[in-house]
C-alpha positions as CSV (number, residue, x, y, z in Angstrom):
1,X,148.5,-12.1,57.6
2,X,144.9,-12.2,58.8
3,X,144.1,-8.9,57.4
4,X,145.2,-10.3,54.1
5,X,143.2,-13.2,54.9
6,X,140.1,-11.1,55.0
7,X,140.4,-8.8,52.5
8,X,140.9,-12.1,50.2
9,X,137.3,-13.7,51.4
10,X,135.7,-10.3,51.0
11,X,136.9,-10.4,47.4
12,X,135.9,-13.6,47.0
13,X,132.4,-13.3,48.1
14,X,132.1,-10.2,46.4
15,X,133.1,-11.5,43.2
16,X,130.4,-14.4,44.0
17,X,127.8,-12.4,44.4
18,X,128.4,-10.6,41.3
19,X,128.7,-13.5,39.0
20,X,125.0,-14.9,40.7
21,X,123.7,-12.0,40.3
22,X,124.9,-12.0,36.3
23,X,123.8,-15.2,35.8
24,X,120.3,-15.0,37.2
25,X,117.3,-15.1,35.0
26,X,115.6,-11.6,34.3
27,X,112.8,-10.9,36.9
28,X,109.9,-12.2,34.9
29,X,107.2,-9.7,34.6
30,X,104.2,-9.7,36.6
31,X,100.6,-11.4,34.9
32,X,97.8,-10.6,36.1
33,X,95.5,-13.9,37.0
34,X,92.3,-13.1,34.8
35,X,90.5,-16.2,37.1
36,X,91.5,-14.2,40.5
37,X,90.6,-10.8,38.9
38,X,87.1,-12.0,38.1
39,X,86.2,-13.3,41.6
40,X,84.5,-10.7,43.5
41,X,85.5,-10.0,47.3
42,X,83.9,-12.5,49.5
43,X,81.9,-10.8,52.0
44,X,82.4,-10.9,55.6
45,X,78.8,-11.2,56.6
46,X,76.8,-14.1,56.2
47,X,73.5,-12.2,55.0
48,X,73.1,-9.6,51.8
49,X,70.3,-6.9,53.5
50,X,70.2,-5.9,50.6
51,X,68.3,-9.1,49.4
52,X,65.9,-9.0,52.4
53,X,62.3,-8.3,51.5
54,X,61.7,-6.8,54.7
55,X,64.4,-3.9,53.4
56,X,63.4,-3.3,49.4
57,X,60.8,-0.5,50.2
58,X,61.4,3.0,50.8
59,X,61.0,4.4,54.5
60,X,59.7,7.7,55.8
61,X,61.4,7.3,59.4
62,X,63.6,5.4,61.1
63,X,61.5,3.5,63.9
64,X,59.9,2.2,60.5
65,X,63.7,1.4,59.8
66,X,63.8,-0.4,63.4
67,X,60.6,-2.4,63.2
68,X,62.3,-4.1,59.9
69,X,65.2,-5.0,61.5
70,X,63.3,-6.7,64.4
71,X,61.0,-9.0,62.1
72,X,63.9,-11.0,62.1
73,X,66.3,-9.8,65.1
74,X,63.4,-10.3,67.8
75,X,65.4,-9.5,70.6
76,X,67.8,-7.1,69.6
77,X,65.7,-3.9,71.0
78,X,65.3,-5.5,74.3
79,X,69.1,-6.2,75.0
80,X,69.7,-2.1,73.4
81,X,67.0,-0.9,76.1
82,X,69.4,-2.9,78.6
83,X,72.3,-0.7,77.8
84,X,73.7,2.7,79.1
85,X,73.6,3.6,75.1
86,X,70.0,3.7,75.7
87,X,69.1,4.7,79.5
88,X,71.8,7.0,79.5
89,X,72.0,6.4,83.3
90,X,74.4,4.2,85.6
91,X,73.7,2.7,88.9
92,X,77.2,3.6,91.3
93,X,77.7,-0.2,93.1
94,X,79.7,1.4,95.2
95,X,77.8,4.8,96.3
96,X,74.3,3.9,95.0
97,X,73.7,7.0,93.2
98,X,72.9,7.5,90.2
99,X,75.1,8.6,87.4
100,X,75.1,8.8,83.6
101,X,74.1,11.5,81.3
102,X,70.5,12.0,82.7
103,X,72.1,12.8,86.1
104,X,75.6,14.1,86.0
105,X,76.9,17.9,85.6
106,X,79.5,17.3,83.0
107,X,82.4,20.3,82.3
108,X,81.7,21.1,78.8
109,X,78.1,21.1,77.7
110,X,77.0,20.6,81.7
111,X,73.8,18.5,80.9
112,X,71.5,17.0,78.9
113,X,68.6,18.2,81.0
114,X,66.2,20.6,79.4
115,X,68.4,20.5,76.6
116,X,67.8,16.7,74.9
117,X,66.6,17.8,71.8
118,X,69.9,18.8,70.8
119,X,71.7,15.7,73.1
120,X,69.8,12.7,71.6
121,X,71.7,13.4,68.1
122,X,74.1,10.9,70.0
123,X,71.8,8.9,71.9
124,X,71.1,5.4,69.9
125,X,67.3,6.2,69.8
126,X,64.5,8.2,68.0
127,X,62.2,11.2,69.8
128,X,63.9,11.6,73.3
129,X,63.1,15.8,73.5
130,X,61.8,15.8,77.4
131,X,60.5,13.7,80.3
132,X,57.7,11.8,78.2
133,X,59.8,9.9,76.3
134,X,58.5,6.3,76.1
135,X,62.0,3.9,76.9
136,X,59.9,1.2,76.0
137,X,58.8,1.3,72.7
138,X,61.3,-0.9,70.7
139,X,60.5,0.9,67.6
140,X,62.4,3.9,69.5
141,X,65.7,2.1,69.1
142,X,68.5,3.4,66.7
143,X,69.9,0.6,64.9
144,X,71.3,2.3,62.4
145,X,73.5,4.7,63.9
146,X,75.8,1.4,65.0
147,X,75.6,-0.2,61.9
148,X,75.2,1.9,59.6
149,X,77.8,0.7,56.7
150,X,77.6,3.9,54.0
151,X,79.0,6.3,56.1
152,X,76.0,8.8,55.3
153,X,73.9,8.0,57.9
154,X,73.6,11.6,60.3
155,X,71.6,12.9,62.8
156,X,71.6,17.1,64.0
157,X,71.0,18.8,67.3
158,X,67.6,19.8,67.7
159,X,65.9,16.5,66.1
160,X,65.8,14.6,69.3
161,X,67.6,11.8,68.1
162,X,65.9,11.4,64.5
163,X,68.2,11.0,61.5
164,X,68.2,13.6,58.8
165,X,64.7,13.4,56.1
166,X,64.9,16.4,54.4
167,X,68.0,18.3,53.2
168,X,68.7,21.4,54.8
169,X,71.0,24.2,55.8
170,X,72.9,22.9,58.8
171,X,74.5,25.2,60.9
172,X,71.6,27.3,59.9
173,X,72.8,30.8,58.0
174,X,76.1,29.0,57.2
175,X,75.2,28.4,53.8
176,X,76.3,24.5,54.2
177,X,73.8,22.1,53.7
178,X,73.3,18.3,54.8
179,X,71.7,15.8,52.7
180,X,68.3,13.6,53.4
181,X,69.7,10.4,55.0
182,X,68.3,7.4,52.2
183,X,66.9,5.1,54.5
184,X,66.6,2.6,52.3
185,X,70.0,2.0,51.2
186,X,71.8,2.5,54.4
187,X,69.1,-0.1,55.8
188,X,70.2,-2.2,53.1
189,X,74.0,-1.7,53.5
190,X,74.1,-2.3,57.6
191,X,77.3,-4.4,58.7
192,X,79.2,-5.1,62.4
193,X,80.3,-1.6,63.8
194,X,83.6,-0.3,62.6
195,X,85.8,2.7,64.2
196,X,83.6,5.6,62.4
197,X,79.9,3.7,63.6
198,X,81.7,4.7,67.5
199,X,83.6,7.8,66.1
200,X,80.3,9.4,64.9
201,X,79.4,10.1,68.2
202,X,82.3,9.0,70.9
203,X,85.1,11.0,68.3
204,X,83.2,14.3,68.7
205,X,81.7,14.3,71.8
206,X,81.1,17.5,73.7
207,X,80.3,19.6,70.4
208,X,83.2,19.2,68.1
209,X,85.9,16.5,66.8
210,X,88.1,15.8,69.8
211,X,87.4,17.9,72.2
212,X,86.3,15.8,74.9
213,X,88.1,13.0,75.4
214,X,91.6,13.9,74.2
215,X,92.9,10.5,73.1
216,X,89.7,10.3,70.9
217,X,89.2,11.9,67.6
218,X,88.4,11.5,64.0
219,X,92.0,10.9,63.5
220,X,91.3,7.4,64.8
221,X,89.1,6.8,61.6
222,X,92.0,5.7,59.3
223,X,95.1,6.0,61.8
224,X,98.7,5.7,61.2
225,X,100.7,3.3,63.8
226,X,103.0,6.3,64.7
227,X,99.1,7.6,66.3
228,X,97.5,4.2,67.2
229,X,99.5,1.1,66.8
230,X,96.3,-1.1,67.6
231,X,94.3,0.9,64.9
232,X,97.1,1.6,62.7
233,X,95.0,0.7,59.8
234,X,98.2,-0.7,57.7
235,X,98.7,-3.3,60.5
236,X,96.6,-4.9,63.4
237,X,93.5,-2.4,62.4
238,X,91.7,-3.2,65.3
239,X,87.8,-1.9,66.1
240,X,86.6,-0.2,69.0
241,X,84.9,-4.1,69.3
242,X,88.4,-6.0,69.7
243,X,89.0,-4.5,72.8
244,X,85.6,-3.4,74.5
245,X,83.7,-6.8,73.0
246,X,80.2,-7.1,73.0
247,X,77.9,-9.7,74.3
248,X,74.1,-9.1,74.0
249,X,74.7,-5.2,72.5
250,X,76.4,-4.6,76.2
251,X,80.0,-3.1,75.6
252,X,82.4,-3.9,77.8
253,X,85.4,-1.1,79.3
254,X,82.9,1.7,80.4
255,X,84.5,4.8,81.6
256,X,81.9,4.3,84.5
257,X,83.0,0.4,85.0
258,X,87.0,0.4,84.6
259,X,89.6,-1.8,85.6
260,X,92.9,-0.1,86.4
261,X,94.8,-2.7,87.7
262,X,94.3,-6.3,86.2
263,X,96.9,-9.6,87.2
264,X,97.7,-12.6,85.8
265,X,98.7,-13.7,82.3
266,X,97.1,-13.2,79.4
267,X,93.5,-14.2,78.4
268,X,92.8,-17.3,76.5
269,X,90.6,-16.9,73.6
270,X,86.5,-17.9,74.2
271,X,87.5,-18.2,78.1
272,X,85.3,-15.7,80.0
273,X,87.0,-12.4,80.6
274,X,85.3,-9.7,83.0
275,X,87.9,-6.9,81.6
276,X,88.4,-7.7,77.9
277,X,89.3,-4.3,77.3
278,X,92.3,-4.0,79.7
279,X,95.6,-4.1,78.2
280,X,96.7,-6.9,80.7
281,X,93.4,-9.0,78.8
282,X,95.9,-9.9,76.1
283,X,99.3,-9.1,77.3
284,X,99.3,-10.3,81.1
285,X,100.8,-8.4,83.9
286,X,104.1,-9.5,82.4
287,X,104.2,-8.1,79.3
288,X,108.3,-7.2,78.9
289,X,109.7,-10.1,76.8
290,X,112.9,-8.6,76.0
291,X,116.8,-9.7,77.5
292,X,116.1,-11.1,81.3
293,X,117.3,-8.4,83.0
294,X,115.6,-5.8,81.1
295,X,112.3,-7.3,81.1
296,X,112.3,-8.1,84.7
297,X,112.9,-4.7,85.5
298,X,110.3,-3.3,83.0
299,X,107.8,-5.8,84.3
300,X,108.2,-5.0,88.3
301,X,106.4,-2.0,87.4
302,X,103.3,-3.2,86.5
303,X,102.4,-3.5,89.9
304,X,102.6,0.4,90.4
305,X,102.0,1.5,87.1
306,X,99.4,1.2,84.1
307,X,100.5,0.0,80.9
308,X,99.1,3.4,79.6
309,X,101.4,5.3,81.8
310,X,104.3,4.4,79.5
311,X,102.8,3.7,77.0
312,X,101.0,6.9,75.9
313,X,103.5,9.3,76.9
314,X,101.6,12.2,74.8
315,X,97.8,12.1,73.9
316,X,96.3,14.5,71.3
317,X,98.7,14.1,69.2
318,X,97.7,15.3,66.0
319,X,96.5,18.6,64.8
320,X,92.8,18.3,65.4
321,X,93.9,18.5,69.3
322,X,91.7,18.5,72.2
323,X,89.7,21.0,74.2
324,X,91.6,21.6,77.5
325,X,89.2,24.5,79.0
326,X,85.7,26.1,79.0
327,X,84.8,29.1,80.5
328,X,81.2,29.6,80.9
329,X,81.7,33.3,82.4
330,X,82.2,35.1,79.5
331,X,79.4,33.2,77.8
332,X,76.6,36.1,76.5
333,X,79.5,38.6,76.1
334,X,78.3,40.3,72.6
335,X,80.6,41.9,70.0
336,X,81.1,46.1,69.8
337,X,77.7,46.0,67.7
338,X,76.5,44.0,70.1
339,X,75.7,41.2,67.8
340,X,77.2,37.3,68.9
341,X,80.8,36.7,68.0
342,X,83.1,33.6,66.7
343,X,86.4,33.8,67.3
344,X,89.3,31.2,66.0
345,X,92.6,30.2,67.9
346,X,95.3,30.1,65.1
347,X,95.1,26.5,64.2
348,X,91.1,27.0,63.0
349,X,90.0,25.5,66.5
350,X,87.0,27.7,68.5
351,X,88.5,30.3,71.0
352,X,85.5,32.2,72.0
353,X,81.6,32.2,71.2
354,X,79.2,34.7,72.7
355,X,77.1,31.6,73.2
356,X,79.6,29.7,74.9
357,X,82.4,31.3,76.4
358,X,86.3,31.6,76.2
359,X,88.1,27.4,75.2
360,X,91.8,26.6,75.1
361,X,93.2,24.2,72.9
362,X,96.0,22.3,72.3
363,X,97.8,19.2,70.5
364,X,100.4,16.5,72.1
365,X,99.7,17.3,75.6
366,X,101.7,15.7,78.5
367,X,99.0,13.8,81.0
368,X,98.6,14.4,84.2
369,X,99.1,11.5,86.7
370,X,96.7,10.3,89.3
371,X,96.3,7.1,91.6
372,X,93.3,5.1,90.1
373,X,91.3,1.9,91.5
374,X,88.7,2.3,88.2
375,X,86.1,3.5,90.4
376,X,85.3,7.7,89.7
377,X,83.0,9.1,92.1
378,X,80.7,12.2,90.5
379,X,79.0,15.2,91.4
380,X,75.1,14.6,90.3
381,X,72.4,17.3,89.9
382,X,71.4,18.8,93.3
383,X,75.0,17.4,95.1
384,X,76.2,20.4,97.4
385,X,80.0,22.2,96.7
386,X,82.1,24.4,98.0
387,X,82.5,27.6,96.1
388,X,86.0,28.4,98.0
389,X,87.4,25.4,95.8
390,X,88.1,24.2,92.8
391,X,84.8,22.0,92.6
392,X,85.6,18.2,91.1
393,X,82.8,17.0,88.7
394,X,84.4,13.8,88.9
395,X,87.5,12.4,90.9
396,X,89.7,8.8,90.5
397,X,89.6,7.2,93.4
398,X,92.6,5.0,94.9
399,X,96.3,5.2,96.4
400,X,100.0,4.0,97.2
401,X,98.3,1.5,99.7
402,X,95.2,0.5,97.1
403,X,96.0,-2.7,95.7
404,X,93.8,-2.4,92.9
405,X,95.2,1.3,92.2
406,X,97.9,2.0,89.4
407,X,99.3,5.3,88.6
408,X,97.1,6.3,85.4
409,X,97.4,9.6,83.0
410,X,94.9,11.8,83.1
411,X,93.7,14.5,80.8
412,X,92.2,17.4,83.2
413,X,89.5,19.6,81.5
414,X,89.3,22.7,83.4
415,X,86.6,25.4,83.3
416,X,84.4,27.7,85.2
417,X,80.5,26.9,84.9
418,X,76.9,28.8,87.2
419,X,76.1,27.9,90.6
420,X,73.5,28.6,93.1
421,X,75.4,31.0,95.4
422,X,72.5,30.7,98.2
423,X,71.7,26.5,97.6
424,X,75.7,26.1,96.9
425,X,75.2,23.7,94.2
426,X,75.6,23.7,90.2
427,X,73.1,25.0,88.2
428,X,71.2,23.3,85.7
429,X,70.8,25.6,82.1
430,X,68.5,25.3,79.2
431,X,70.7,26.3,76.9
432,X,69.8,24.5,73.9
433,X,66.5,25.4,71.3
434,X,64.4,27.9,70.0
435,X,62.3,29.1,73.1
436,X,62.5,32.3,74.3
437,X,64.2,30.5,77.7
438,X,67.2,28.6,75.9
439,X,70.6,31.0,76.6
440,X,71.5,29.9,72.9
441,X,68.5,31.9,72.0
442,X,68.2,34.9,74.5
443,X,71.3,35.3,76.1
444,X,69.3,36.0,79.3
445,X,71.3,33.7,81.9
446,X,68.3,34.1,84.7
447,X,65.9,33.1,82.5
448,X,68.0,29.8,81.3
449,X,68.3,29.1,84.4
450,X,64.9,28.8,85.7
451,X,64.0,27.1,82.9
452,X,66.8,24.3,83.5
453,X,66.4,23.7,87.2
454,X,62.5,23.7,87.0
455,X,62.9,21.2,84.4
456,X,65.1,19.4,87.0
457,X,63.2,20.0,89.8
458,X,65.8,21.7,91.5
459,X,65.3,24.7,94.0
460,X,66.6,28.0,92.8
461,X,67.4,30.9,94.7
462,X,67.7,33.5,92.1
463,X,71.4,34.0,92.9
464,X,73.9,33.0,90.3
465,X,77.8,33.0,90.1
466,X,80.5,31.2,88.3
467,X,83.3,28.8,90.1
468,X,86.2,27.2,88.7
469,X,85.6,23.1,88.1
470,X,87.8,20.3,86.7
471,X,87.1,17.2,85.4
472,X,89.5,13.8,85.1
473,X,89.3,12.0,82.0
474,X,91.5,8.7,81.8
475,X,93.7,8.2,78.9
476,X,93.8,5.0,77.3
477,X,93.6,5.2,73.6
478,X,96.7,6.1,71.5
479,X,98.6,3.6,72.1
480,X,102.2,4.7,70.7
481,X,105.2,2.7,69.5
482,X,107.2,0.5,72.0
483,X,110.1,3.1,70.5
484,X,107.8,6.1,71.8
485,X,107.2,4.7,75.6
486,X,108.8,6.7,78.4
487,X,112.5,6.7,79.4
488,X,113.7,5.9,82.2
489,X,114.9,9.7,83.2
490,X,111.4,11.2,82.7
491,X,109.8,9.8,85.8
492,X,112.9,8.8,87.1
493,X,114.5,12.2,87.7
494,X,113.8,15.8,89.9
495,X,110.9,17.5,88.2
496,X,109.6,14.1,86.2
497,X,106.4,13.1,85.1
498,X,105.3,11.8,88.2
499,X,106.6,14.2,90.6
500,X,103.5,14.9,92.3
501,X,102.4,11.1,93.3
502,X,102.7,10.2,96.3
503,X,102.9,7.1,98.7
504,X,106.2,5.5,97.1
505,X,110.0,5.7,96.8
506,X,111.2,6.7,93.5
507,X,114.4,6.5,92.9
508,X,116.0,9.8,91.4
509,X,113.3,11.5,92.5
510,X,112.6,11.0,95.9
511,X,116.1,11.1,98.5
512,X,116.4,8.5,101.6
513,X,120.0,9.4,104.1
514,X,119.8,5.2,104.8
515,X,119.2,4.2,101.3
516,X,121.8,6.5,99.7
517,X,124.2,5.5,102.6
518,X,123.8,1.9,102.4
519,X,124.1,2.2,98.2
520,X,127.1,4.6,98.5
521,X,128.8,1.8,101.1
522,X,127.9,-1.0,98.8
523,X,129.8,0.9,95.8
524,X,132.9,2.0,97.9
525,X,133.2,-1.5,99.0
526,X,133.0,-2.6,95.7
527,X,135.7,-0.1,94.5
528,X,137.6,-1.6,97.2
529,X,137.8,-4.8,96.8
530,X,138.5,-4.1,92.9
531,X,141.4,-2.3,94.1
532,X,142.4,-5.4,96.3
533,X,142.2,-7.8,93.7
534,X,143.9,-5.9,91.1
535,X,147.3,-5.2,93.9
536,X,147.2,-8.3,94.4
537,X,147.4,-9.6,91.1
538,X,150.3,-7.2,90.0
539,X,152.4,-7.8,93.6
540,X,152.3,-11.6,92.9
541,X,153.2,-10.9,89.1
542,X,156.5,-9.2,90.2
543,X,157.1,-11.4,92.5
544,X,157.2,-14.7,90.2
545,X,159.3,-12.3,87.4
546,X,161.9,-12.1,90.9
């Protein structure tokens, strides 16, 4: 009866359905609205540069670019000359020392000493190519390479910082070329930064698109959500600005200046924020909204874990890829005529260069997992190592017993670079120009050498050998899918992600005699008294039926 029941209001609704959907009007077709179609896009800015006297003239340089733009922002150069964009140099609040690109050995290109003609194509200023440069000239200041809004604005190694005036063949005896930079219209055209303004330099830093940060790369420009789902350009198409917001040209979220471990709920809007760029900024500490259970569970990690460590369970992951070593040994090894060599890796990406050295690369690389506070201690020019180790240019500090420390992923850039094998310490090169002392040029490493620590007024004892380094870069752009985060099983499990932190009990990984005695009573007892109930039930059910 009650399947004939249902079978009759299935019917019934079918036949409904039908008959409405018989009777509806035709889908009227789609007119354009000639009023709507002849209102040009509002603008988001509230001034046309291009109507600016100051910017209808043609300009032979950009610091003649600059001075413009300060007849009416006054004080824009001095809050840029405030910035690490512009001293390239970081004061350690905890340590004192000092850090930034003037004074730290990195892993890849090793440093900008001696070498910032070619550097400054990513510093936002004009004519930094040695010691002399003059940090307080405002006219010195970049803006354009922030806001530049044509996309054609470009500056080369070797031109210390200025952008392109002349076209020319670039990389020379490739037979590309790269076109003058037309100052006036990019002048003309400037606008807030978007993701490329950041991406022209922060996307390829290190010498090519993604090979130094690993969850940044020109993928970024125009991302799907599958890569990005803050950037996904389809749906919340955030900037690099939502998150790392700017007051007075500083940017907040500095890879120098991190906070790994934010509590609390969720920032209100136009309340000051010392982290804006932390994920707990906008989500809270308690971000899990889903069933009670569930979300209570998900959201007792966050007192262990970073958002990032679930929620970016891959990085690189697209086929531009990231660099994941640099060997500087085999740097100057020539080709059997002798001549320098390029060699490709099968997906296009650089493999070996008789100016470089051997690289690895790879795409959608697991992380590797460290305890992190958001303070990184550094090696700096003229710091001592020890050559019998793998030397750390920089390490995450923080542990189990750290309460500012979470469990972070790390992308690990491994490589071998010179050191002084008398002064134990690593060795500043010129590598970069057209003297007869840059290894780029000679392939004499004794002679780059000299030049680089002279430059850095470093001792040198003549001796020279390579050791193996590594360097810890924290992952915390591409932000996948909520369906993408980690299971359960892959931390939770022998052999998971985070099998070698220490300094907590994980269950399924890590094996306690109490624990496992005490859970295996609890579920015994529970079987038991299952079993007790259900007798009991059945002997008093036979007993009533006599």
């Amino acid at each position: 009866m009650t399947r004939i029941t249902l079978a009759a209001a299935v019917l019934y609704t079918a036949i409904g359905w039908g008959a409405a959907w018989s009777a509806a009007p035709a889908t009227p077709p789609v007119v354009a609205n000639p009023v709507a179609a002849s209102v040009p896009p509002v603008s988001d800015s509230t001034a046309d540069h291009g109507k600016f006297k100051e910017l209808q003239r043609k300009f032979a340089s950009g610091p003649e670019v600059t001075k413009a733009c300060l007849s009416c922002h006054t004080e824009a150069a001095k809050q840029v000359q405030k910035t690490k964009h512009w001293t390239w140099e970081y004061a350690d609040p905890k340590s004192g020392k000092m850090l930034g690109k003037k004074n730290v050995i990195n892993n890849y290109c090793t440093t900008t000493i001696s070498n910032e003609k070619d550097c400054m194509a990513c510093h936002a200023g004009y004519g930094w190519k040695d010691a002399t440069f003059d940090f307080k000239a405002e006219d010195n200041v970049d803006c354009l390479i922030c806001h530049d809004a044509t996309g054609t604005y470009r500056k080369l190694p070797g031109d210390a910082g200025h952008p392109v005036y002349e076209r020319r063949e670039f990389p020379h005896g490739s037979g590309k070329f790269v076109e003058a930079v037309d100052l006036s219209k990019v002048a003309q055209s400037v606008a807030m930064p978007k993701r490329s303004n950041c991406g022209s330099c922060h996307f390829y830093g290190a010498g090519g698109d993604g090979t130094k940060h690993g969850d940044l790369d020109s993928a970024l420009k125009m991302p799907g959500k599958y890569l990005d789902v803050h950037m996904d350009a389809k749906g919340l198409n955030f900037t690099c600005s939502t998150c790392h917001a700017t007051s007075g040209h500083q940017v907040s979220g500095s890879r120098y200046d991190m906070t790994a471990g934010k509590t609390g709920p969720a920032h209100v809007r136009g309340k000051a924020d010392a982290a804006p760029a932390s994920c707990q900024s906008c989500h809270g500490d308690k971000p899990h909204k889903e069933n009670f259970l569930h979300a209570e569970r998900l959201n007792s990690h966050t007192d262990k874990l970073a958002c990032q460590t679930c929620h970016i369970a891959e990085f690189a992951r697209d086929s531009i890829g990231t660099e994941k070593s640099w060997d500087w040994s085999t740097a100057t090894q020539m080709g059997s005529e002798g001549k320098p060599i390029f060699i490709k890796d099968s997906a296009g990406r650089r493999a070996f260069d008789s100016k470089k050295g051997n690289f690895v690369w790879d795409s959608y690389l697991i992380p590797e997992y460290r305890w992190f506070n958001g303070h990184v201690s550094f090696k700096a020019k003229g710091d001592t190592i020890d050559p019998d180790k793998v030397v750390e240019i920089n390490h995450p500090e923080g542990s189990a017993d750290d309460a500012k420390a979470r469990i972070w992923p790390f992308k690990i850039h491994r490589g071998k670079q010179a050191y002084d094998t008398e002064n134990k310490m690593l060795l500043v090169v010129h590598t970069a120009g057209e003297d007869d002392t840059a290894l780029w040029k000679n392939f004499n490493w004794q002679k780059a050498i000299e030049t680089g620590m002279k430059t850095a007024g470093l001792p040198y004892s003549g001796k020279f050998d390579f050791v193996s380094t590594e360097m810890s870069w924290p992952i915390t752009h591409m932000v996948a899918p909520k369906a993408d985060a980690l299971r359960c099983a892959q931390c939770h499990s022998d052999h998971g992600r985070l099998q070698g932190i220490d300094g907590i009990y994980l269950p399924g990984r890590d094996r306690s005699q109490a624990i496992d005695t005490i859970g295996w009573a609890v579920v015994l007892l529970s079987l038991l008294g299952v079993l007790v109930h259900g007798g009991t039930r059945v002997y008093i059910h036979y007993k009533r039926k006599g």
